[in-house]
C-alpha positions in Angstrom: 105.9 109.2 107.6 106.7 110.7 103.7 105.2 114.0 104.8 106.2 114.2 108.2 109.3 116.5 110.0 111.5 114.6 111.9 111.2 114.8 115.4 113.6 113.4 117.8 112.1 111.0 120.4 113.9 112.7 123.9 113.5 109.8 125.9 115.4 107.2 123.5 119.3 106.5 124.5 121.1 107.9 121.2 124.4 105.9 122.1 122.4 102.8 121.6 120.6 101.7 118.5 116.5 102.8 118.4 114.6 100.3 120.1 111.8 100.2 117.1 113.5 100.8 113.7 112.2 101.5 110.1 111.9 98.4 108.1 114.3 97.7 105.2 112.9 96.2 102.2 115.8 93.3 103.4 114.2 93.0 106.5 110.2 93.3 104.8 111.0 90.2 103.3 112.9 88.0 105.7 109.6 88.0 108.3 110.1 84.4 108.4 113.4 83.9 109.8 113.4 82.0 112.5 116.5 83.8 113.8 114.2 87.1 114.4 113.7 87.0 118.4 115.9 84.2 118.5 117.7 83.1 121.7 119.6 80.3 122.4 118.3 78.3 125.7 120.7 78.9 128.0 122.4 82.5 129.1 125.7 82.1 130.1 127.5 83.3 132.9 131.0 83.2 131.1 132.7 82.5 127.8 135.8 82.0 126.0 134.6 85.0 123.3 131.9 87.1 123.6 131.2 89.2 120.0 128.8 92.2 120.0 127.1 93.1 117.1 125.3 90.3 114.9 125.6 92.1 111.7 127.8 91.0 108.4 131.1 92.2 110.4 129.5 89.8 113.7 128.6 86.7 111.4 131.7 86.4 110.1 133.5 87.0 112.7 132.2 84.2 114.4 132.0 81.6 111.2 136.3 82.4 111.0 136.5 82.2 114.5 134.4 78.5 114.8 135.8 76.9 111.5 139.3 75.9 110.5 141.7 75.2 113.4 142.3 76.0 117.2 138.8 77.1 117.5 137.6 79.0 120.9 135.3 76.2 122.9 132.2 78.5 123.1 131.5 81.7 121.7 128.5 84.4 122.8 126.8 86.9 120.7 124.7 89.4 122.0 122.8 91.9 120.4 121.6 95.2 120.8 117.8 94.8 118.8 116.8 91.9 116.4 119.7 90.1 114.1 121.4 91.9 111.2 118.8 94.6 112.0 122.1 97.5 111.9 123.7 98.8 109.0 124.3 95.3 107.3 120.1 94.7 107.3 119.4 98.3 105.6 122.4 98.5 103.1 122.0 99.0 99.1 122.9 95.1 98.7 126.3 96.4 96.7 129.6 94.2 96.8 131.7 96.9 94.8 134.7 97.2 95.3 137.0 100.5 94.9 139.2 99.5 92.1 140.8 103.1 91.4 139.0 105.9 93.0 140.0 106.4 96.1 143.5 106.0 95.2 144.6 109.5 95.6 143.0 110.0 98.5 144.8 107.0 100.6 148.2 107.5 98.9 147.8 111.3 100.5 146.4 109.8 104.1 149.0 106.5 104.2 151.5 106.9 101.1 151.7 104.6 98.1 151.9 101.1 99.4 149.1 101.4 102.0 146.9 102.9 99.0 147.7 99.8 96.8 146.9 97.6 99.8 143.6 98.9 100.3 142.4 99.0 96.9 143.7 94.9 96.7 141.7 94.6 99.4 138.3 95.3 98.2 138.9 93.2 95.5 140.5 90.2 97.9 137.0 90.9 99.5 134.6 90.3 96.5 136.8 87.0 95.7 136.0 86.1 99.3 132.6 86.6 99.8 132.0 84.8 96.7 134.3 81.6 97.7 132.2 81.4 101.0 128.9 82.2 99.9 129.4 79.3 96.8 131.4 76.9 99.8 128.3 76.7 102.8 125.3 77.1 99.8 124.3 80.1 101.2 121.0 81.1 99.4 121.5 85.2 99.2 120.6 86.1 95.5 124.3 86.8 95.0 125.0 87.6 91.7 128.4 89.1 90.1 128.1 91.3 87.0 130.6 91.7 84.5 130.5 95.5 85.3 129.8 98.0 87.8 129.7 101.3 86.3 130.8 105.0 88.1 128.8 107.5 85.9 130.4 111.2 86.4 127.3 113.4 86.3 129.4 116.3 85.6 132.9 117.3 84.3 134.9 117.9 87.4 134.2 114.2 88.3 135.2 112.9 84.4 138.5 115.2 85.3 138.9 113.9 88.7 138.9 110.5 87.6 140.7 110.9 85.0 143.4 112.7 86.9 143.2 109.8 89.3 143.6 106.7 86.8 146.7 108.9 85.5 147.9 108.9 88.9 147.4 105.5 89.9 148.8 103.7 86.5 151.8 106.2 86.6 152.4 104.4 90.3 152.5 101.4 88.9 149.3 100.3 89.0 148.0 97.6 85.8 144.6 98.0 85.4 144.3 96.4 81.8 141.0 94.2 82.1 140.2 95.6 85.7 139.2 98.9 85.0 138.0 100.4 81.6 137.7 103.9 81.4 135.3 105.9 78.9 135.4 109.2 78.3 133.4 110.2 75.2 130.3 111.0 76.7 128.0 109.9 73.8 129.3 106.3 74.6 129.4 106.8 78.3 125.5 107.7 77.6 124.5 104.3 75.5 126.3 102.1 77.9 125.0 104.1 81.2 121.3 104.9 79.7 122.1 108.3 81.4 121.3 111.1 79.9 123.8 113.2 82.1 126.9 111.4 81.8 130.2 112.9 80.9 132.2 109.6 81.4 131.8 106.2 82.5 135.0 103.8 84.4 133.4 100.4 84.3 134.7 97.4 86.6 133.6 93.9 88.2 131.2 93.7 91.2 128.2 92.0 92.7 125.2 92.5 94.6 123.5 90.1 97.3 120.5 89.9 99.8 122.9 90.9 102.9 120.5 90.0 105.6 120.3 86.5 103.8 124.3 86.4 104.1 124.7 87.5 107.4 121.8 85.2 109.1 122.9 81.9 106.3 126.5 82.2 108.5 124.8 82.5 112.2 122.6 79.6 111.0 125.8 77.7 110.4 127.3 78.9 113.5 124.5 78.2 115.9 123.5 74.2 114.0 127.3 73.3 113.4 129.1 75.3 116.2 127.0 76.0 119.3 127.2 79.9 118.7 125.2 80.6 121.3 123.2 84.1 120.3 121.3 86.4 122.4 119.4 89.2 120.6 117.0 91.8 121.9 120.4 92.0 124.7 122.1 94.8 124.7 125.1 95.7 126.2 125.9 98.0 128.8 129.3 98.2 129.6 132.7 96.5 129.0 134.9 96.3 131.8 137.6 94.9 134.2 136.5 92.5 137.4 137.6 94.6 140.4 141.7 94.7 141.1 142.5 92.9 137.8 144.5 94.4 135.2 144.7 91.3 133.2 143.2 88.7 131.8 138.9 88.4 131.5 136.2 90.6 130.9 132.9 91.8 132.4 130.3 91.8 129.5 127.3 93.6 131.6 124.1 93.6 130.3 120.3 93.8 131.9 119.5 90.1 131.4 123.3 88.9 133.4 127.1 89.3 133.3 129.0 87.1 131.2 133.0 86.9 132.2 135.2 86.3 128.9 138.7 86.3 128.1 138.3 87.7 124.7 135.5 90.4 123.3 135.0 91.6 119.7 133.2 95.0 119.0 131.2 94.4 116.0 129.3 97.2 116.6 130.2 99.8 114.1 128.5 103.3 114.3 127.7 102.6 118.1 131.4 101.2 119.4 132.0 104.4 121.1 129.3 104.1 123.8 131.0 101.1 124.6 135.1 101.9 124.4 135.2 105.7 124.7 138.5 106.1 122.9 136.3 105.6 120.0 134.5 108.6 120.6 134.9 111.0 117.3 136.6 108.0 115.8 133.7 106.2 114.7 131.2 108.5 114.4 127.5 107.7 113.3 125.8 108.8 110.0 122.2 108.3 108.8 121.7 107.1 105.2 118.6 107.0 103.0 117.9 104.0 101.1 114.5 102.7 98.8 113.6 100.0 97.0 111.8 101.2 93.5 109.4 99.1 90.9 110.8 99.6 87.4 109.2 100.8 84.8 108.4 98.2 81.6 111.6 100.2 79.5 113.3 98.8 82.7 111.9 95.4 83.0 112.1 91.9 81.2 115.2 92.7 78.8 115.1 96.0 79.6 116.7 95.2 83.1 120.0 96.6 83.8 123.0 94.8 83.2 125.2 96.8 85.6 125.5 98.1 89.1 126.0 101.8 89.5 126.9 104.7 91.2 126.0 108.0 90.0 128.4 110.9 91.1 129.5 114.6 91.1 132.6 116.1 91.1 132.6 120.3 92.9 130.4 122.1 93.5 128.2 119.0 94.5 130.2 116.8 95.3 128.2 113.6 96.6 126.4 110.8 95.0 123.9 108.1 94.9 124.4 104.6 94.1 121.8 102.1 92.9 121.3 98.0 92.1 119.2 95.7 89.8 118.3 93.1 91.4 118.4 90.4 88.8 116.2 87.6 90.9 113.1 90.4 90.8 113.8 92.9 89.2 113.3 95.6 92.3 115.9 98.5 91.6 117.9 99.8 95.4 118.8 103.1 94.9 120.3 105.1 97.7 121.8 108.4 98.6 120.2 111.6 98.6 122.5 113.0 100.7 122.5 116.6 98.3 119.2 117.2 99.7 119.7 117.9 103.3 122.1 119.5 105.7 125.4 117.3 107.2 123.9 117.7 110.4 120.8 115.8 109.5 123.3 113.3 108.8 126.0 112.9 110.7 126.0 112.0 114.2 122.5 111.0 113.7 121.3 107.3 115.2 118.1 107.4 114.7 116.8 104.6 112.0 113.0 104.8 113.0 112.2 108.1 111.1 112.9 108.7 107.1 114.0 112.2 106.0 110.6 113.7 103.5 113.4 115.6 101.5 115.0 112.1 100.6 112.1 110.2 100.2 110.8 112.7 97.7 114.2 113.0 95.7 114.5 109.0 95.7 111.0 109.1 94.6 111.2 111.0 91.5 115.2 110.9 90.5 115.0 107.9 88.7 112.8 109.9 86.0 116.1 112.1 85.5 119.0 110.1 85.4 118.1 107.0 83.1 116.6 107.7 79.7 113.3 106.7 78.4 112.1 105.9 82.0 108.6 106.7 81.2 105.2 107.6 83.1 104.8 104.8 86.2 101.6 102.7 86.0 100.7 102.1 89.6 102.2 99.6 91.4 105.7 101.1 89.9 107.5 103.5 91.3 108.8 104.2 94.8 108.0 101.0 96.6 109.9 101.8 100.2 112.3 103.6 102.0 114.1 103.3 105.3 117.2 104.7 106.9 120.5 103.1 108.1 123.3 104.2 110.3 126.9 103.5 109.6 130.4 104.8 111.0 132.8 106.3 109.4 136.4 106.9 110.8 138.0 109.9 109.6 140.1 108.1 107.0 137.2 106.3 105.8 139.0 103.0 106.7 138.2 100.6 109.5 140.0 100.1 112.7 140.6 96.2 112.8 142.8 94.6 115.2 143.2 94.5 119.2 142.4 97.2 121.2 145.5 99.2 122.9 146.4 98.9 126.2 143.3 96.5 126.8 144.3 93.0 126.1 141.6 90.4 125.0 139.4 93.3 123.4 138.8 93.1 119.7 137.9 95.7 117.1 136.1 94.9 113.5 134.5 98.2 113.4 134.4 101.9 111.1 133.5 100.5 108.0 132.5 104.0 106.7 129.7 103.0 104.4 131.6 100.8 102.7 131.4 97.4 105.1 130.5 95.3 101.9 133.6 95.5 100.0 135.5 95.3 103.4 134.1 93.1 106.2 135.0 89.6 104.7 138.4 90.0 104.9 138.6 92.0 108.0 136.3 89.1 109.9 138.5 86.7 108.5 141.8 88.9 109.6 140.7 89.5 112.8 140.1 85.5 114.1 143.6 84.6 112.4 144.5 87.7 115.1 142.6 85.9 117.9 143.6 82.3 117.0 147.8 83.9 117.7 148.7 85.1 113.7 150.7 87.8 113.2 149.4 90.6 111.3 151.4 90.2 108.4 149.3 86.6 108.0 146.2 88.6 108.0 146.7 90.0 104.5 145.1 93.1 105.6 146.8 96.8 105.0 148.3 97.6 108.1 146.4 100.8 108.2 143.4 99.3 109.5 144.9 98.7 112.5 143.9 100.6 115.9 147.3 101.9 116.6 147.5 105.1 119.0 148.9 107.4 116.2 145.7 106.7 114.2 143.7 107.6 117.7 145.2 110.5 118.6 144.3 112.4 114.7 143.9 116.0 115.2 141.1 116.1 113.6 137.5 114.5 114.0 135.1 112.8 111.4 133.0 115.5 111.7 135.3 118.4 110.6 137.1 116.6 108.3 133.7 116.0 106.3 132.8 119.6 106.7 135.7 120.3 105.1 135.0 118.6 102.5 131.3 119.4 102.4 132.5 123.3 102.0 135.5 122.3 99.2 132.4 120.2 97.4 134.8 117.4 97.6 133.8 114.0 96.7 132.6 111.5 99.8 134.9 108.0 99.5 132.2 105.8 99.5 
């Protein structure tokens, strides 16, 4: 596959996610789950909630929805291909959350308050994924660092930053022991061990084995909660029984129809081939990811300490970001993004091929960017790599909330690369929503919801990232 051109398979659906996937190294090692094929006995002809999508943004949905009080009586999940086998099951394993830089960005898109919101948020979400991960035992190699590190690979990003933190602090913003910023670049160097760093801004975060997350909560949900889950089920369409304007819902897929009063799209990149107003909204983009052997420098106490992400500021604008994990040792480094053109990228749904270009670049990169690397003995190096597909909204934030004009249908969707930091919160949001909260009980910025106004944007995901991609403007996440 390393040295082959992509070619796109005519007869597969692209609106729906490929029926025979690449294999993450998350997925390589979870063979024995006994949630793969899974199926619960009985198919059911109608339910209180239905939830599509059994990734991260799914599970939890449905572990908020069945715990605490004035729980739904049953709850369906259906899913397109095998569980957590989307975006969650082929992510870098990264809980990082944005403590400062996409400040400027949001305070421009939703003013000041939303922008503080936001950034609390990812933050909110790291506290929370670690409370339930340490509540229900959840074996998932999480691990939270004292630091994640952004490395600027070049000057513009030091002086973007830079300009950013300014911003931010002058907003009111305390950062003292949340964000340390470093600019002299022989320091940013030692603590980075990258030979190309101008500056380094160092902060908390965490990785995990997000498979292990997502399928530890369904576990929970199906032995303590009769989630009933249907995978290998995809569904077909979403719609109204004949002469009804209110109340349930026709979930239609080949295997039945189930009638609910309530339906949640978990289903990210692919919500648009579902609820059309979607359409340009969420749009799907391919990522590269690989798992990588380390080197002995690397290795034993050589292992990182940190989690990273290495970026550039114009003319390149893009980046690649990259764990440790400490359990192993295996390094996840994705990205790559520099090394082929958007529209290799974006709008593409196909996780079944790997781009040659990326695979080569993640193969060798590491030997630039962290000194004293070394030759690789075999059996180090490149290990795997396999391709993802998220969706990103064009104010790379998610759309969370009820649907518009279509009451009982549920959004948790749009994470734009970035569901990690995110989905916790907005899982645990969105059943408050569904349980009768108000929003402001939610604890959510209000920006993530649906609302028409955020529909009807000018402008799509697609030209908004050329735009960017032309400027050599920095991608959010």
């Amino acid at each position: 596959m390393d040295n082959q051109e992509i070619i796109p398979n005519l007869n597969i659906d692209r609106s729906y996610p490929h029926p025979n996937p690449s294999i993450s190294f998350w997925l390589q090692g979870t063979r024995s789950s006994p949630l793969l094929g899974f199926r619960s006995e009985n198919f059911p002809e109608s339910a209180e909630v239905v939830i599509i999508g059994s990734g991260l943004s799914g599970a939890s949905t449905a572990y908020f929805l069945l715990t605490g009080e004035n729980t739904p009586q049953n709850v369906v999940m259906l899913e397109a291909r095998e569980v957590c086998s989307g975006a969650t099951g082929r992510n870098g394993g990264h809980c990082r959350p944005d403590c400062y830089r996409g400040y400027s960005g949001y305070k421009t898109t939703f003013g000041k308050e939303q922008a503080f919101k936001i950034l609390q948020n990812e933050m909110d979400t790291l506290n929370l994924t670690e409370e339930i991960i340490k509540k229900e035992r959840i074996e998932c190699d999480f691990w939270r660092g004292d630091y994640f590190i952004d490395v600027a690979m070049n000057q513009s990003c030091a002086d973007q930053w830079s300009e950013t933190l300014a911003e931010y602090t002058a907003d009111g913003a305390d950062l003292e022991g949340i964000v340390e910023w470093i600019d002299d670049p022989g320091e940013a160097k030692k603590l980075s061990r990258c030979a190309h760093a101008h500056a380094v801004a160092r902060f908390s975060a965490g990785s995990l084995w997000p498979f292990k997350l997502a399928s530890g909560l369904l576990d929970i949900c199906i032995k303590k909660h009769n989630l009933n889950l249907q995978s290998t089920t995809p569904v077909l369409a979403v719609r109204r029984p004949p002469n009804s304007e209110y109340g349930s819902w026709i979930v239609e897929t080949e295997r039945g129809n189930i009638i609910a009063n309530k339906v949640v799209f978990a289903s990210n990149a692919f919500t648009a081939t579902l609820l059309p107003e979607f359409k340009d909204k969420i749009t799907p983009f391919r990522g590269q990811c690989s798992a990588i052997i380390p080197t002995k420098p690397f290795s034993g106490p050589g292992l990182l300490k940190h989690t990273y992400s290495f970026r550039w500021g114009a003319p390149r604008g893009d980046y690649d970001y990259m764990i440790q994990r400490p359990k192993d040792g295996t390094i996840i480094l994705g990205g790559g993004r520099s090394q082929v053109a958007l529209d290799d990228q974006i709008d593409q749904t196909d996780d079944s091929v790997k781009n040659p270009a990326i695979t080569e670049y993640l193969r060798v990169v590491l030997r630039d960017y962290l000194e004293g690397w070394g030759e690789e003995s075999i059996g180090e190096g490149l290990f795997s790599d396999w391709t993802g597909v998220m969706g990103y909204t064009p104010e790379a934030v998610p759309y969370v909330g009820p649907v518009h004009g279509k009451s009982g249908l549920f959004i948790n969707a749009g994470h734009s690369g970035h569901g990690m930091a995110r989905i916790m919160t907005c899982s645990r949001g969105i059943a408050a929503l569904m349980k009768g909260a108000n929003w402001e009980a939610t604890g959510l910025p209000e920006c993530f919801e649906p609302t028409p106004s955020r529909l009807s944007s000018s402008k799509t995901v697609k030209e908004l990232w050329m735009e960017r991609y032309a400027q050599g403007g920095q991608m959010l996440h």
